[in-house]
Structure formats: structure tokens, C-alpha cells
N, C-alpha and C positions, 0 to 999 in steps of 0.2 A: 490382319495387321491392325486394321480399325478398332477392333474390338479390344484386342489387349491395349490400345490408346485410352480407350471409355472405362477399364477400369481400375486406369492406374489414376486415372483421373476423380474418379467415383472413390477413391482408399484416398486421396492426397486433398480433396476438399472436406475443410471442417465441418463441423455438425455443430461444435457451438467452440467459441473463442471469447476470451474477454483478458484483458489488464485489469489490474487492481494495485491502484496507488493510493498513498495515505494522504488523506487530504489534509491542505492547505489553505488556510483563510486567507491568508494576502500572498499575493505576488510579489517578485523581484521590485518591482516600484513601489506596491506600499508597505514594503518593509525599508527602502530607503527612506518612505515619506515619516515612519513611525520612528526610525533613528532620530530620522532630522529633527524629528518635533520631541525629543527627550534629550535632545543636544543644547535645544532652546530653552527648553524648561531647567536643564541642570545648569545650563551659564547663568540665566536668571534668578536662579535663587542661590547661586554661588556670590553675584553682586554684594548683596547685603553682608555677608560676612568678609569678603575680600576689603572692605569700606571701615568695618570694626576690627581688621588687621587679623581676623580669622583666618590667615592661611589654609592653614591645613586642610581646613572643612571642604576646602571648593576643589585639594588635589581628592577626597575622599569622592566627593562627587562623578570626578574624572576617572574615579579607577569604579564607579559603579556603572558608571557609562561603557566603559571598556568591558565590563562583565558581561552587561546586556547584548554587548555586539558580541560579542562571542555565542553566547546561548543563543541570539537567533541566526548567526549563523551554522552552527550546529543544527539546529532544528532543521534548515532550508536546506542543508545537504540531506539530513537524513529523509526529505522529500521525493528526494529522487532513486529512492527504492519504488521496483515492482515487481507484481509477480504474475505471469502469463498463464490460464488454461487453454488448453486447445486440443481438442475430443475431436478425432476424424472417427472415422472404423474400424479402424484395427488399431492405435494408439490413442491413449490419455498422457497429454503430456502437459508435467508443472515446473515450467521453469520462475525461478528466485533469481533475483537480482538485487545486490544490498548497494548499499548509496556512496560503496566503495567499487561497486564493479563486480564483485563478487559473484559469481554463477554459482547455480546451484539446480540438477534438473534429477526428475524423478519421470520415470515412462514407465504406466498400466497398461495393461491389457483391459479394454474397457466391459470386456464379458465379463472378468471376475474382479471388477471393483463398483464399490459399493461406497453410497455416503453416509459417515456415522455425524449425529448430529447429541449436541449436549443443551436441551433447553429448560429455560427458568421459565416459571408461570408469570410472573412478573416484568420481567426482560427481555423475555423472546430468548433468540438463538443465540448462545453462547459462543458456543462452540461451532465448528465446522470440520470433517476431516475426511480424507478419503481413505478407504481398508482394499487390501489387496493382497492378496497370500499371506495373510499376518503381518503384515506393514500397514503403520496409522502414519498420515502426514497431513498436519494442520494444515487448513487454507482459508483464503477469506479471514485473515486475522487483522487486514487494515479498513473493514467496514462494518458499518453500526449493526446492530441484529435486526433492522429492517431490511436495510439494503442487506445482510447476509442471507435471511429467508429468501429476498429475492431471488438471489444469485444461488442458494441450495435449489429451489426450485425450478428454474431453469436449466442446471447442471444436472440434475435427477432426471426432467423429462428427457435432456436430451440423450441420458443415458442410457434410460429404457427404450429412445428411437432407433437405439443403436443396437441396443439388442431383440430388437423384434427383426431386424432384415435379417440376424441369422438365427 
């Protein structure tokens, strides 16, 4: 009984695991801080024309302001996309997740998948994707091509770790 314990246990622990999210220069605060201070900037330079009875100029201001809040929040939702690998021994599994909720999951067999890579002399690693019975599916498409080499590298070894226990 112990034994079928240790290898259900040995199939159900990872071999390599990682999130990959798109990164984000500022946080929740200083993106309120970057509002506040283009709030201040367009009231201020709205003054001088409100003064010379420039209307208009300073509602044009407020509707460019308004545009700004939009586009970054747009951006900050689309932040909260990611996309999970998680390689035990007998599954490779990619799940997607879009900054709407979105699921989306694809499960190898980690014997016959393979990484195809697309690299520039220049650039490094372009591309990234995993092949599997004639299926290509992009990965690592929200990191630089250092951090992609990275992440190709350590997703290879530990694929081949995987295929040397059988």
C-alpha cells in the first residue's frame, strides 16, 4: 500500500514549474501617483488660458487626461494575464490565463515534446514554442529573449530529466 503511496507521489511532484507574467513598471500606487501628477500638470497649464478666456483649451486638456486614464488602465488590467508551465513525469502542462479570465490549457506528454526555438544573431531568442505530435504552441511570449533563453534552458534540462528516468 506504501508503495503505490510513493508513486503517486513521485508522478504528482513537479520537475520544473514557473508563472510568467508581463511585466509592470509601476504598481497600483504609482500609477495613482503618475495620474495625480498629470492632473496637476494639465490644471496648471490650463490656468493661463482659462485667464485669457480660452475655454475650450483647458475642456481639451480634461478630455486628454481622461484618455490617459483609460490607457493606463487598460494596460494594468491587461497585467494580470499569466501563463503557468508545470512538467511533472508524465504531463507537460500550459495553462493561459488572459486579463479577462480567460482559460486556456494544453497537456504533452512530456516523452514526445520537444522545444522549437526561433533565434536572431543579434537578439537572441525570438521565439519560443513547444512541438508535440505536430502541434506548435508559443510560450514565453511575455519575456525579453534573455530571460526567454533562461526559461528555454531550464525547461529543456528539465525535460530531458524527465526523459532519462524512462
Amino acid at each position: 500500500m506504501e508503495s503505490g503511496k510513493a508513486s503517486l507521489d513521485f508522478a504528482d511532484r513537479p520537475v520544473f514549474a514557473a508563472v510568467i507574467q508581463p511585466h509592470r513598471s509601476l504598481d497600483r500606487n504609482g500609477l495613482r501617483t503618475v495620474m495625480a501628477l498629470c492632473c496637476l500638470a494639465g490644471a496648471a497649464a490650463s490656468i493661463p488660458f482659462l485667464v485669457l478666456g480660452l475655454w475650450p483649451v483647458a475642456g481639451f486638456f480634461g478630455l486628454e487626461l481622461l484618455a490617459l486614464s483609460v490607457a493606463i488602465s487598460a494596460n494594468a488590467r491587461s497585467g494580470r494575464s499569466f501563463e503557468q508551465v508545470v512538467l511533472t513525469p508524465f504531463e507537460l502542462l500550459l495553462r493561459r490565463v488572459s486579463h479577462r479570465g480567460e482559460r486556456r490549457e494544453w497537456r504533452f506528454n512530456p516523452l514526445w515534446t520537444k522545444l522549437g526555438r526561433e533565434t536572431d544573431d543579434e537578439f537572441g531568442l525570438q521565439r519560443l514554442w513547444l512541438i508535440s505530435r505536430g502541434e506548435q504552441v508559443a510560450i514565453a511570449r511575455e519575456l525579453s529573449p534573455p530571460e526567454r533563453e533562461t526559461f528555454a534552458r531550464a525547461l529543456g534540462s528539465a525535460l530531458v530529466q524527465v526523459n532519462r528516468r524512462f
